[in-house]
PDBQT receptor file of N, H, CA, C and O in Angstrom, charges set to zero:
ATOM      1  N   UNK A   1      16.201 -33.166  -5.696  1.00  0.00    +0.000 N 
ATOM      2  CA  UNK A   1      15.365 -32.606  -6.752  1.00  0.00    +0.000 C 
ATOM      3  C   UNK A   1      14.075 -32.019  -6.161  1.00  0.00    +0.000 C 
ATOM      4  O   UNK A   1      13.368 -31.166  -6.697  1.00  0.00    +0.000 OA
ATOM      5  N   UNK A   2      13.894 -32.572  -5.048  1.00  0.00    +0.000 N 
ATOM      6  H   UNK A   2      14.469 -33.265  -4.613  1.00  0.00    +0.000 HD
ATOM      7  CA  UNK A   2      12.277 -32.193  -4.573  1.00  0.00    +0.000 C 
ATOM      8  C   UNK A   2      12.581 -30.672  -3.374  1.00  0.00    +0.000 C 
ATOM      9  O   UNK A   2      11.823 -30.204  -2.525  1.00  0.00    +0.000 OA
ATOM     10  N   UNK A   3      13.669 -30.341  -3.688  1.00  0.00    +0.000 N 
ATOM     11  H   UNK A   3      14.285 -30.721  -4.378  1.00  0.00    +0.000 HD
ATOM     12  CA  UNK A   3      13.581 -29.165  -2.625  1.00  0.00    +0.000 C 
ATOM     13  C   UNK A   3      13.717 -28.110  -3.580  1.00  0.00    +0.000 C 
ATOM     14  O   UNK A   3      13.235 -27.019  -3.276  1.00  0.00    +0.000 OA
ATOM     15  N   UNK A   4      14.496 -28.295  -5.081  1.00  0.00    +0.000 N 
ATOM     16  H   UNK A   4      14.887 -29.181  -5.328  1.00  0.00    +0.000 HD
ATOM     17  CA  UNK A   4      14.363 -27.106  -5.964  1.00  0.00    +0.000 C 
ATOM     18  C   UNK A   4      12.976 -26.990  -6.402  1.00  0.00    +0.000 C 
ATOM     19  O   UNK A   4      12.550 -25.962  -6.928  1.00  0.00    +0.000 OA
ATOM     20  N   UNK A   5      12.271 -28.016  -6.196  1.00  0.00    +0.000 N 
ATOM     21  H   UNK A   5      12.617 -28.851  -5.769  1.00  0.00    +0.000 HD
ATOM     22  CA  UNK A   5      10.563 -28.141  -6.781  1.00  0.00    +0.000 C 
ATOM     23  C   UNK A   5      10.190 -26.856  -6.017  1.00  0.00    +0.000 C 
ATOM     24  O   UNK A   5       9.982 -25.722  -6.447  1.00  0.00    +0.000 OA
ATOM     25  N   UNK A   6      10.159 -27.451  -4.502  1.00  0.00    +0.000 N 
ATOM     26  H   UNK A   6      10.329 -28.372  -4.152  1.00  0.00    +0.000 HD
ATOM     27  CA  UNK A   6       9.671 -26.504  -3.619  1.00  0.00    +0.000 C 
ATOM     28  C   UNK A   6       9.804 -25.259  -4.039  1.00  0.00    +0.000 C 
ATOM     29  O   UNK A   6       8.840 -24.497  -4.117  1.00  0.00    +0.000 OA
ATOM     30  N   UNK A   7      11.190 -24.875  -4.399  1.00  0.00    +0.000 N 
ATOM     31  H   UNK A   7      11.973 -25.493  -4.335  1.00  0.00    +0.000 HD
ATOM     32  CA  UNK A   7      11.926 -23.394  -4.113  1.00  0.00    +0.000 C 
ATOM     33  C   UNK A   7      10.743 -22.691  -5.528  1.00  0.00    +0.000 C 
ATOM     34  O   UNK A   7       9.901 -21.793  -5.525  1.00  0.00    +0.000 OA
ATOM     35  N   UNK A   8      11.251 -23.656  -6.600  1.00  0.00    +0.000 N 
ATOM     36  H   UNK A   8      11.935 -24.385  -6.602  1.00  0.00    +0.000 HD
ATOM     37  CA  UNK A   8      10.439 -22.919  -7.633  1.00  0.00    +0.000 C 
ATOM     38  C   UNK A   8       8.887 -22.498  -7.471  1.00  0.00    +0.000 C 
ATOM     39  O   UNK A   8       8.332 -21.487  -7.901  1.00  0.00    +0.000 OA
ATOM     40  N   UNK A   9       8.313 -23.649  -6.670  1.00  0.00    +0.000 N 
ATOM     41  H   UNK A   9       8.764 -24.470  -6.321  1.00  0.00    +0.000 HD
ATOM     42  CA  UNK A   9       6.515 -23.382  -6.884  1.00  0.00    +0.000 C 
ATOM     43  C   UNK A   9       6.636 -22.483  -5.792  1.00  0.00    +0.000 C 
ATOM     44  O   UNK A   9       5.731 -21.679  -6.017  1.00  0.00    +0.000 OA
ATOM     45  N   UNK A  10       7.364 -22.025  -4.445  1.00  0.00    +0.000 N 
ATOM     46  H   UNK A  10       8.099 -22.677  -4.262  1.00  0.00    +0.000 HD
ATOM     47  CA  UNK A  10       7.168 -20.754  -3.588  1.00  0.00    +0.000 C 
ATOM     48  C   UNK A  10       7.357 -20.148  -4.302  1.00  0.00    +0.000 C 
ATOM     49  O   UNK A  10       6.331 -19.468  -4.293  1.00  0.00    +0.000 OA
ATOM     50  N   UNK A  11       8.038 -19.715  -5.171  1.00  0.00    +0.000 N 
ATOM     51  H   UNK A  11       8.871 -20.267  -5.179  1.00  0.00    +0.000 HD
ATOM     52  CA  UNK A  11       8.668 -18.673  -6.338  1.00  0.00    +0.000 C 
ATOM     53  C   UNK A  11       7.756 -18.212  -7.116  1.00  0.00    +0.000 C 
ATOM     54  O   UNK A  11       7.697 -17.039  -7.486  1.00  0.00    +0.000 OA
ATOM     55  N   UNK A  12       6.774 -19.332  -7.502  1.00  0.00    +0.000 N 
ATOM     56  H   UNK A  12       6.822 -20.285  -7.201  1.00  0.00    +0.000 HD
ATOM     57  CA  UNK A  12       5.881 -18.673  -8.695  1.00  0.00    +0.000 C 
ATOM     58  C   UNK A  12       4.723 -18.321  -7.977  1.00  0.00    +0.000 C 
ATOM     59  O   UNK A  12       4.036 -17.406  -8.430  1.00  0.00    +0.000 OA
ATOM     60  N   UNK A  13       4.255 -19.101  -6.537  1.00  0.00    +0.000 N 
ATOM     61  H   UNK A  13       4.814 -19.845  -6.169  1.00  0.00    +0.000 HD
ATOM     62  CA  UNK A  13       3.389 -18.744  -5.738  1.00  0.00    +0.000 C 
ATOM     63  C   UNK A  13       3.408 -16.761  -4.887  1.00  0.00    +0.000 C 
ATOM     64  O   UNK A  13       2.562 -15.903  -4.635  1.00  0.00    +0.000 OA
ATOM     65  N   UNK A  14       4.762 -16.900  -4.763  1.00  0.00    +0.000 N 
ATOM     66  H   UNK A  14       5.449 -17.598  -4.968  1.00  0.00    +0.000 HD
ATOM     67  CA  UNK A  14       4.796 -15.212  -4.240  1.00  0.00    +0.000 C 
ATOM     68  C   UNK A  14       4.880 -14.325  -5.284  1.00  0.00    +0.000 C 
ATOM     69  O   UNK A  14       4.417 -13.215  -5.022  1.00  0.00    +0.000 OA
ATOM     70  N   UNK A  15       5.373 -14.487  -6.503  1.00  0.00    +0.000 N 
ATOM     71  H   UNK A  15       5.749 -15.388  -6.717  1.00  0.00    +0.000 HD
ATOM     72  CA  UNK A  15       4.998 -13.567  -7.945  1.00  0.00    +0.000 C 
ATOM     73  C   UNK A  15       3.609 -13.221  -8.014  1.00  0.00    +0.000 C 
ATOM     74  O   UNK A  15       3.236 -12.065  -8.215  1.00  0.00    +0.000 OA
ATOM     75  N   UNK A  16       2.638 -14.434  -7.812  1.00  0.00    +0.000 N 
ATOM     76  H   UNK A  16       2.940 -15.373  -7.649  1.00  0.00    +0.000 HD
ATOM     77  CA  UNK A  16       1.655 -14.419  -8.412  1.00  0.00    +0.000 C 
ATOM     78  C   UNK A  16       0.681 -14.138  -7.387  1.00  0.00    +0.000 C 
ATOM     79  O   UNK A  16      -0.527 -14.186  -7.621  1.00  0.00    +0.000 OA
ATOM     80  N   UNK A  17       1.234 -13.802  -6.091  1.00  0.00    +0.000 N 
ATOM     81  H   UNK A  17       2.215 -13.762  -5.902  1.00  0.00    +0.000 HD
ATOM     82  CA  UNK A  17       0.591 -13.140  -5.058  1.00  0.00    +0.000 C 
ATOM     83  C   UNK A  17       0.791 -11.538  -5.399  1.00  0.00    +0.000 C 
ATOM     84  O   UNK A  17      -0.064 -10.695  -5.673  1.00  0.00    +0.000 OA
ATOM     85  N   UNK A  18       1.879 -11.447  -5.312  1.00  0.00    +0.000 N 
ATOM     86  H   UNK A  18       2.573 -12.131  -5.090  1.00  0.00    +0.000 HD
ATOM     87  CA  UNK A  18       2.118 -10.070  -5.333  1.00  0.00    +0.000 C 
ATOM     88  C   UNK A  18       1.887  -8.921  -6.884  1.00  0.00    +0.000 C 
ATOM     89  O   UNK A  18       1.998  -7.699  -6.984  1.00  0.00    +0.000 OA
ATOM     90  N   UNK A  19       1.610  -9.762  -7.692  1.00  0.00    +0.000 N 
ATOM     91  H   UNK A  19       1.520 -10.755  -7.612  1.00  0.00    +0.000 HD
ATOM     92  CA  UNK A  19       0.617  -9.008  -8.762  1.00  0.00    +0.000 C 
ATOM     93  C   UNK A  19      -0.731  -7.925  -8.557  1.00  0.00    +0.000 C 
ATOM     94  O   UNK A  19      -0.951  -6.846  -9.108  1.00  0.00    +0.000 OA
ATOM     95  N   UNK A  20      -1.503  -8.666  -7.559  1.00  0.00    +0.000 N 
ATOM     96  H   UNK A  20      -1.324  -9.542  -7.111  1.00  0.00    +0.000 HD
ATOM     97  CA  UNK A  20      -2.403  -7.063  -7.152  1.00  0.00    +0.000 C 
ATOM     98  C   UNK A  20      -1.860  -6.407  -6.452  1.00  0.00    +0.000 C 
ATOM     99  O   UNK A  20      -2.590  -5.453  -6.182  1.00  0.00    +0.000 OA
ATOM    100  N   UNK A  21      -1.064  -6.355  -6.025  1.00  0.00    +0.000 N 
ATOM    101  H   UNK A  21      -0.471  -7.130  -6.244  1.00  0.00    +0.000 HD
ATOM    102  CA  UNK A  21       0.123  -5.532  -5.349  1.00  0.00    +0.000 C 
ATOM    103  C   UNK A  21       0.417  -4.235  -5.731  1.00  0.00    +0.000 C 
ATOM    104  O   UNK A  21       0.382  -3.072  -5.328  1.00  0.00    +0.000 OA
ATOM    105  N   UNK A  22       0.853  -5.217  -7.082  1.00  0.00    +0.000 N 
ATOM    106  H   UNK A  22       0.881  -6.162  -7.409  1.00  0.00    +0.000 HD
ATOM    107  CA  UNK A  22       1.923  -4.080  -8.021  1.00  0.00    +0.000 C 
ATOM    108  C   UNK A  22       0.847  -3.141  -8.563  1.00  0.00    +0.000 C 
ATOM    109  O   UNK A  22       0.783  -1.922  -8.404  1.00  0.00    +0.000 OA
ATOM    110  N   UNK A  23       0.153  -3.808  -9.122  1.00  0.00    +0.000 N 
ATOM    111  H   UNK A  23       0.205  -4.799  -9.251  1.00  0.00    +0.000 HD
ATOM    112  CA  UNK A  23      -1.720  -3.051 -10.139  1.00  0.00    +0.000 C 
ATOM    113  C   UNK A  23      -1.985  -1.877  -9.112  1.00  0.00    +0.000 C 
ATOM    114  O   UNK A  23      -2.189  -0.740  -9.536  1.00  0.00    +0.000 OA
ATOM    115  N   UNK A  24      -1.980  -2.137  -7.874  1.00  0.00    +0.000 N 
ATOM    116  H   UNK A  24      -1.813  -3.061  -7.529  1.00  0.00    +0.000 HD
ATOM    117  CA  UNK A  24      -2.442  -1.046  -7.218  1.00  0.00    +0.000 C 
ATOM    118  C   UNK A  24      -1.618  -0.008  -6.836  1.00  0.00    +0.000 C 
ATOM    119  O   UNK A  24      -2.341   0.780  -6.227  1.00  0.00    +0.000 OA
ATOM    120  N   UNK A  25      -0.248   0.498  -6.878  1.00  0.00    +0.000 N 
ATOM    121  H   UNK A  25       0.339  -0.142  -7.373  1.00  0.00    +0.000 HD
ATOM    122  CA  UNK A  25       0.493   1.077  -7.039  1.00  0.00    +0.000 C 
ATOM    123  C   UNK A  25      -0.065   2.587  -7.258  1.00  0.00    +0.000 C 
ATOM    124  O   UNK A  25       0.282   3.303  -6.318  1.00  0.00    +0.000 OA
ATOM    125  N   UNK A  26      -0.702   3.152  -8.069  1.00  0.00    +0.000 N 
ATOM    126  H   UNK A  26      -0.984   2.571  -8.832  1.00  0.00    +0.000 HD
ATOM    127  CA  UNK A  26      -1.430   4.076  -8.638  1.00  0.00    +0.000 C 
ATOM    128  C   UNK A  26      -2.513   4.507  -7.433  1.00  0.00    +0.000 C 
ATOM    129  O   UNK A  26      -2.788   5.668  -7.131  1.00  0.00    +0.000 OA
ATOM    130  N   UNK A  27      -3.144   3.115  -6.724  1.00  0.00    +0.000 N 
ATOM    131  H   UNK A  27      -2.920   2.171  -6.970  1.00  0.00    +0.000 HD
ATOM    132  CA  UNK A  27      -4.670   3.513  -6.001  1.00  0.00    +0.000 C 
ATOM    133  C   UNK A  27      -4.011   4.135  -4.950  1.00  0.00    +0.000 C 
ATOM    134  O   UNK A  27      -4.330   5.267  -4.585  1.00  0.00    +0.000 OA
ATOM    135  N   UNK A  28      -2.555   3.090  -4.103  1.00  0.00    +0.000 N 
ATOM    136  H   UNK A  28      -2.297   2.171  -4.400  1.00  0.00    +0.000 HD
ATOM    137  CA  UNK A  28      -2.173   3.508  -2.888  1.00  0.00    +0.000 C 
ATOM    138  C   UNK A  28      -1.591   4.961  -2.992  1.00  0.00    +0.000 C 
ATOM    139  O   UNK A  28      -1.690   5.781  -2.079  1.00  0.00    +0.000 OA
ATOM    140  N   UNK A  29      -1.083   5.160  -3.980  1.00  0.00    +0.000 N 
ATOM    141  H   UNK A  29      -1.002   4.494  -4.722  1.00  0.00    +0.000 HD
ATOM    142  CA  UNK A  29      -0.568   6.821  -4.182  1.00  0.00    +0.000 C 
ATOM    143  C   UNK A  29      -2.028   7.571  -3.617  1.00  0.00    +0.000 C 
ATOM    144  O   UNK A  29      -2.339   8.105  -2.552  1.00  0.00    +0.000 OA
ATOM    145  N   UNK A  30      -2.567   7.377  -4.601  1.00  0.00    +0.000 N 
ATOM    146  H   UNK A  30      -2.314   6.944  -5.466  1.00  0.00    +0.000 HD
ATOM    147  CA  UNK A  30      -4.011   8.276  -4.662  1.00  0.00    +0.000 C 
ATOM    148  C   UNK A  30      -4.705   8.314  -3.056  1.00  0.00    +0.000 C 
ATOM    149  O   UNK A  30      -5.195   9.309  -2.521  1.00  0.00    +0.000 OA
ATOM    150  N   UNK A  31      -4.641   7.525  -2.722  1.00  0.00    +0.000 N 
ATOM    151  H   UNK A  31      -4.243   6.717  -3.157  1.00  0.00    +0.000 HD
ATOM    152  CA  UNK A  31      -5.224   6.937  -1.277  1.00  0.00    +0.000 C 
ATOM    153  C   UNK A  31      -4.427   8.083  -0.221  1.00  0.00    +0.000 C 
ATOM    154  O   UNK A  31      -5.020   8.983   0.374  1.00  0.00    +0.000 OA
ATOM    155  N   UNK A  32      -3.163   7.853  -0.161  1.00  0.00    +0.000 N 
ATOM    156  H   UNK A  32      -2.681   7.122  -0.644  1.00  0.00    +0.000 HD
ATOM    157  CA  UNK A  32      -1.586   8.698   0.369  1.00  0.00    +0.000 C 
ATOM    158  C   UNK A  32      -2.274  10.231   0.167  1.00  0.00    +0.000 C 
ATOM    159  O   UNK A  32      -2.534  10.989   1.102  1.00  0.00    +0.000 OA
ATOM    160  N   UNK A  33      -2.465  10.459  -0.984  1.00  0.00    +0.000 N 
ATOM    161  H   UNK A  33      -2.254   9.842  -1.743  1.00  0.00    +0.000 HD
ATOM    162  CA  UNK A  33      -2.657  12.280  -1.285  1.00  0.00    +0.000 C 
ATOM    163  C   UNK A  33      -4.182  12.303  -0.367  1.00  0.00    +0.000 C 
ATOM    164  O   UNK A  33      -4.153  13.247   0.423  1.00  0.00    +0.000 OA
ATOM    165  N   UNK A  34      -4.994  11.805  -0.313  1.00  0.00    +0.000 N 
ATOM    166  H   UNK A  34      -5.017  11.038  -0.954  1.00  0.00    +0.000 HD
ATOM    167  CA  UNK A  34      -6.235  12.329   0.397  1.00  0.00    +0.000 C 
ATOM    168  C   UNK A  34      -6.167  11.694   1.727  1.00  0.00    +0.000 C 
ATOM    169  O   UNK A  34      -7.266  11.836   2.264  1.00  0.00    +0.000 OA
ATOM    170  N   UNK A  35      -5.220  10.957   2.602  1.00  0.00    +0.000 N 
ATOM    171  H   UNK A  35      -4.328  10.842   2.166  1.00  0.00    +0.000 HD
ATOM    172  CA  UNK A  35      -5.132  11.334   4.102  1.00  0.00    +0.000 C 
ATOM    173  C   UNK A  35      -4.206  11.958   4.124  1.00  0.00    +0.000 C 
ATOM    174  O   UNK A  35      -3.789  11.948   5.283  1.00  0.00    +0.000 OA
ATOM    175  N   UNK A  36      -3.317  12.790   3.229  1.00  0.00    +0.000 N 
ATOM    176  H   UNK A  36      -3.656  12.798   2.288  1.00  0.00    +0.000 HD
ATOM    177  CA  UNK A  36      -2.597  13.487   3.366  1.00  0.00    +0.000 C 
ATOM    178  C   UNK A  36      -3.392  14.685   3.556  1.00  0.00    +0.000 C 
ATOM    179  O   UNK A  36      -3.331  15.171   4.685  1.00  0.00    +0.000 OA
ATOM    180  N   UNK A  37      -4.423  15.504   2.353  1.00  0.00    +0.000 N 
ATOM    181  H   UNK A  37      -4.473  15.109   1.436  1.00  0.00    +0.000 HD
ATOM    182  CA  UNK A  37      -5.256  16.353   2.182  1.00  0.00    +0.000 C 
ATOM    183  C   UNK A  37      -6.395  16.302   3.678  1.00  0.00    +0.000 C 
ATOM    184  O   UNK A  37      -7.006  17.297   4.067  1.00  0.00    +0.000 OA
ATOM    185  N   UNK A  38      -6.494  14.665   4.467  1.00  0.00    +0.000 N 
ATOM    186  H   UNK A  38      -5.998  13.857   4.150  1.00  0.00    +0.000 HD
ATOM    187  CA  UNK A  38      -7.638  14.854   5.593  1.00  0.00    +0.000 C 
ATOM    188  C   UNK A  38      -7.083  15.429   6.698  1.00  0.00    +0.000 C 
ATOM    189  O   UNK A  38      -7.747  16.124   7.467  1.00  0.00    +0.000 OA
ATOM    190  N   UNK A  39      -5.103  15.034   6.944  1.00  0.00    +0.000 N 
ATOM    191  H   UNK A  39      -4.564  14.470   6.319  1.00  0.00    +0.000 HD
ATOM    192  CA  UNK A  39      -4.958  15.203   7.978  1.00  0.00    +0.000 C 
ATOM    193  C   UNK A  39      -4.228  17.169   8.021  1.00  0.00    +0.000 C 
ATOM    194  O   UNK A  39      -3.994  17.720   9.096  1.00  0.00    +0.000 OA
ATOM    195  N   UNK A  40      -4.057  17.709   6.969  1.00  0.00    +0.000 N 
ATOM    196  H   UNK A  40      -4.247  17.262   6.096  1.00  0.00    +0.000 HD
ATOM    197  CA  UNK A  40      -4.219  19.144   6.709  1.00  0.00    +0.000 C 
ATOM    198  C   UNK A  40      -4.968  19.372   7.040  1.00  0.00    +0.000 C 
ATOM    199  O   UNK A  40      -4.819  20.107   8.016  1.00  0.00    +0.000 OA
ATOM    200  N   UNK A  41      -6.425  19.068   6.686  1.00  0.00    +0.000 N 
ATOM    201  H   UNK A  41      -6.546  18.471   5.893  1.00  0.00    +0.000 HD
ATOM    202  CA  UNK A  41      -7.853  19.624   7.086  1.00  0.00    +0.000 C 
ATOM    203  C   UNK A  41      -7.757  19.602   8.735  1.00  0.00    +0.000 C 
ATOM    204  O   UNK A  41      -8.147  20.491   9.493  1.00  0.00    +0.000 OA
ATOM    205  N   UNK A  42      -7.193  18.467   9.054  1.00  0.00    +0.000 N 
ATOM    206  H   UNK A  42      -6.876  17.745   8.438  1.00  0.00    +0.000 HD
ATOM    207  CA  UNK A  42      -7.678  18.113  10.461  1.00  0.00    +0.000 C 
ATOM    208  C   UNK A  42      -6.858  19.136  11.886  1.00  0.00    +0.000 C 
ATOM    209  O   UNK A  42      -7.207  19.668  12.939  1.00  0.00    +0.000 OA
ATOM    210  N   UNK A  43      -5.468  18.930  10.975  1.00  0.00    +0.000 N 
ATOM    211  H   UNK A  43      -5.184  18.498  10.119  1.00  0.00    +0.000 HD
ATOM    212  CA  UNK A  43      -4.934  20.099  11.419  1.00  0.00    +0.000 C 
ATOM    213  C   UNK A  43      -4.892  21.835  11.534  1.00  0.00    +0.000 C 
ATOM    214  O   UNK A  43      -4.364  22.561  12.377  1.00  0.00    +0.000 OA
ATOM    215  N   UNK A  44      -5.522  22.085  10.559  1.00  0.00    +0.000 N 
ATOM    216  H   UNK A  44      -5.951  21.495   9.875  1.00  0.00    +0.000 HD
ATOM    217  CA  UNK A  44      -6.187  23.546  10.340  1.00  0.00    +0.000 C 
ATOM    218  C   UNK A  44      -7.131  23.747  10.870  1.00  0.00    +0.000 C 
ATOM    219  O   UNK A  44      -7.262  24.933  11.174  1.00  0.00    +0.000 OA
ATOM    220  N   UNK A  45      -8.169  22.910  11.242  1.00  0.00    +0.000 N 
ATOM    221  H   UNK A  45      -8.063  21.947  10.995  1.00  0.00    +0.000 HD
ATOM    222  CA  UNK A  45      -9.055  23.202  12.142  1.00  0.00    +0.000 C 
ATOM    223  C   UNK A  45      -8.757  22.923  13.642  1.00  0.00    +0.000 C 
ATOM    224  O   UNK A  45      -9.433  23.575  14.438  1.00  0.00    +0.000 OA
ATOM    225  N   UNK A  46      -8.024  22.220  14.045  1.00  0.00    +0.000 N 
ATOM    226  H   UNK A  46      -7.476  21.691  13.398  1.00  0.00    +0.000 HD
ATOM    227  CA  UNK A  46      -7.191  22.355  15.501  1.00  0.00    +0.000 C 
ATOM    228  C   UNK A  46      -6.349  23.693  15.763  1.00  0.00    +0.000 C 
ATOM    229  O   UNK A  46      -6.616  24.086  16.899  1.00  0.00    +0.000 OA
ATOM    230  N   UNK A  47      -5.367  24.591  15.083  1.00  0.00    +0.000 N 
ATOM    231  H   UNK A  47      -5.151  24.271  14.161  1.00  0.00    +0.000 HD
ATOM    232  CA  UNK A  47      -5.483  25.199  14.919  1.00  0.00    +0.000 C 
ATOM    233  C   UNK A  47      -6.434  26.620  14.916  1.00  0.00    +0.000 C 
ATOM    234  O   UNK A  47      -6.244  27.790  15.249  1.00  0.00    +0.000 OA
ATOM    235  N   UNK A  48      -7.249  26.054  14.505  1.00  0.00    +0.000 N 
ATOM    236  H   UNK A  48      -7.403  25.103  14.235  1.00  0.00    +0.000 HD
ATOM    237  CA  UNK A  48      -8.567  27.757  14.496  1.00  0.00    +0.000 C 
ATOM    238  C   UNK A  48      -8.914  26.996  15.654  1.00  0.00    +0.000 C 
ATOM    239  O   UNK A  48      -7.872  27.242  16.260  1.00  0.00    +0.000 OA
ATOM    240  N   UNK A  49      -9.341  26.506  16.183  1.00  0.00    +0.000 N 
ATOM    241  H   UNK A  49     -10.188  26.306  15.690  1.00  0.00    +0.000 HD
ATOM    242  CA  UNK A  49     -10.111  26.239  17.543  1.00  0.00    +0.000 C 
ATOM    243  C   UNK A  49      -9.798  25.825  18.856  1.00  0.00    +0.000 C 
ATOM    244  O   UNK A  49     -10.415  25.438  19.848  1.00  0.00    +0.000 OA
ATOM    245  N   UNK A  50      -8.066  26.141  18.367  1.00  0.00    +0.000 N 
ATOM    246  H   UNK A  50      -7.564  26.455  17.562  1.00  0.00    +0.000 HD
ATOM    247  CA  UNK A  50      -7.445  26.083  19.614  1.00  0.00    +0.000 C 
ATOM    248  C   UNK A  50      -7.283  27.808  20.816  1.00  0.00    +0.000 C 
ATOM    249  O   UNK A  50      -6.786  28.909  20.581  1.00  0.00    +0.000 OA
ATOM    250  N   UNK A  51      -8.070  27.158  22.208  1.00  0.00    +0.000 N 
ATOM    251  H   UNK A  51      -8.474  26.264  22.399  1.00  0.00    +0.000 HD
ATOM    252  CA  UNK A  51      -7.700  28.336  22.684  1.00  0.00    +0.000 C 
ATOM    253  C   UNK A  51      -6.709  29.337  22.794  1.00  0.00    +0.000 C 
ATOM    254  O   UNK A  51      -6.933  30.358  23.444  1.00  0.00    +0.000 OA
TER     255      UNK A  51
């Protein structure tokens, strides 16, 4: 009985970790599009200033 205990409270312990996880879903997108947008920049100017 004491090892399904275990199984369950890891169970509700990694759910309830991984809740800001999920919430942020939206930020990490957003985050993704502007080093996406830095490393364009970064590349367009390597580009112009390459000999």
């Amino acid at each position: 009985m004491y090892k399904n205990t275990k199984i369950w409270t890891l169970t509700l312990l990694l759910l309830l970790g991984s809740l800001p996880l999920l919430g942020a879903c939206h930020t990490t997108a957003g985050a993704g599009e502007d080093i996406s947008q830095a490393g364009t920049a970064i590349e367009k100017s390597a580009d112009k200033h390459a000999p």
